[in-house]
N, C-alpha and C positions, 0 to 999 in steps of 0.2 A: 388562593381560593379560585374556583373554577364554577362559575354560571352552566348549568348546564343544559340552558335554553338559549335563544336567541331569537333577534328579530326576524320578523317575518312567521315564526313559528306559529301555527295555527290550532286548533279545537273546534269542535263542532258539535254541538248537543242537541236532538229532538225529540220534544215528545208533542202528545198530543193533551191540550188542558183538559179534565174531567171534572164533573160535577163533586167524585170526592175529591180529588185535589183542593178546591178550594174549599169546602165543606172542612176538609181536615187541617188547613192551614186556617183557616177561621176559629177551631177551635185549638188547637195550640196556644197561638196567637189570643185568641179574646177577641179579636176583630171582629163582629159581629153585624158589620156595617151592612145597614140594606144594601147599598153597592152591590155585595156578593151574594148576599143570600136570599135577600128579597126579590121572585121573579115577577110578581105583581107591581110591588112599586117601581121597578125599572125599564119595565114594559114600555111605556110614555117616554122612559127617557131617550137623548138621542143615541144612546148603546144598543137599545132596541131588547135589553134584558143584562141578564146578570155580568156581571166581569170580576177577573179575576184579581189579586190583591198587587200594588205593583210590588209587595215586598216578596212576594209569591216568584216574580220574574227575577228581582234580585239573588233569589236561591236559586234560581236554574242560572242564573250566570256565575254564580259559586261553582255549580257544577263542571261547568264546562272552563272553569278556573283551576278546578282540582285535577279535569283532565291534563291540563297544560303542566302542573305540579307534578302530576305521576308521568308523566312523560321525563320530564328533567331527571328525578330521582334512579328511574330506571337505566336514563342513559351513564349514570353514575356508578363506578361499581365501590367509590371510598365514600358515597354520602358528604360529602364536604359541607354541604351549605342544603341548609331546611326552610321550603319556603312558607312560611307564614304572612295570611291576609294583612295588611295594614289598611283597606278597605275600598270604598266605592267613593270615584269623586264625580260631578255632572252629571248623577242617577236623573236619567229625563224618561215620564212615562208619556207616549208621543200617540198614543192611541190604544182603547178599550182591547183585552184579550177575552174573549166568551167561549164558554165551554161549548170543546168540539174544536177549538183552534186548535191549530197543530203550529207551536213556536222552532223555529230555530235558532240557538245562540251560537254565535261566531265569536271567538274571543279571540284576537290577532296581540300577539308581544310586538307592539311598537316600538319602544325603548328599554334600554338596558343601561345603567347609570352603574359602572364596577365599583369608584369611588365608594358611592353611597348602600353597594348591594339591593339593590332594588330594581326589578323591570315593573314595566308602566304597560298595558294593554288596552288595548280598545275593547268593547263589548257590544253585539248589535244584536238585540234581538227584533227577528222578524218572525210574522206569520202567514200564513201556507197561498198569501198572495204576491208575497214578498215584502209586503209591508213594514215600513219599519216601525215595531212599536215601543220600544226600549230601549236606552244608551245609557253606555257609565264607561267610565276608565277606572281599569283596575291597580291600585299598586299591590307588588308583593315584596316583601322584605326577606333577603336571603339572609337568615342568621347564621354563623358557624356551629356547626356540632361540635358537642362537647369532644373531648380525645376519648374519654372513656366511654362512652356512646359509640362511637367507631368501632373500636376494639370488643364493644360484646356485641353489633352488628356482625361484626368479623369472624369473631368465634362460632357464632352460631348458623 
């Protein structure tokens, strides 16, 4: 079986947070927390107004997770190995994001364990000061594809 990322390998994801971004992952979610939606009561706080959810930033490092994923699969032309999330470890939210932040997530493949099939990446999200406002290390668990999964890839 064949990794077909490595270390050092990088992704980059930007957007800019919106008042529906969180409004819509608020309601998905249930979260309903004045944090996000109250611009009155957070006014006084020392956010200085709303901020966004940190699960909100843990899905933009998804993202630029999935980048790193379709990256590998592309440089693949047999599929060998599918990566699937085994999750976030050290999720640290290190400072408010308020709408009209513009995040960047950096997600760097630090380690690569063959043994185990799994790489390990770091994840930094900053905003549009550079500021770091979000960490986690990623693991992803390289399963084998099935043989039959191969062969109707192949076919088709």
């Amino acid at each position: 079986m064949t990794f077909h990322t490595k270390t050092g390998d990088v992704a980059r994801f930007t957007k800019t947070v919106g008042e529906s971004d969180i409004y819509g992952f608020a309601g998905i979610t249930g979260d309903l927390s004045a944090n996000h939606v109250n611009e009155a009561s957070m006014k006084s706080s020392p956010y200085g107004g709303r901020i966004a959810h940190g699960a909100l930033m843990v899905g933009f490092m998804s993202t630029a997770s999935t980048m790193i994923c379709e990256r590998a699969m592309a440089r693949s032309a047999t599929d060998q190995l599918l990566p699937v999330s085994l999750g976030y470890d050290n999720v640290r939210f290190l400072k408010g994001v308020r709408i009209g932040d513009t995040i960047t997530v950096v997600y760097t493949v630090k380690e690569i364990r063959e043994e185990k099939r799994r790489s390990y990446g770091s994840v930094e999200v900053s905003n549009q000061h550079g500021e770091l406002v979000a960490v986690a290390t990623h693991i992803l668990q390289w399963v084998p594809t099935a043989p039959m999964a191969n062969e109707q890839r192949a076919a088709s």
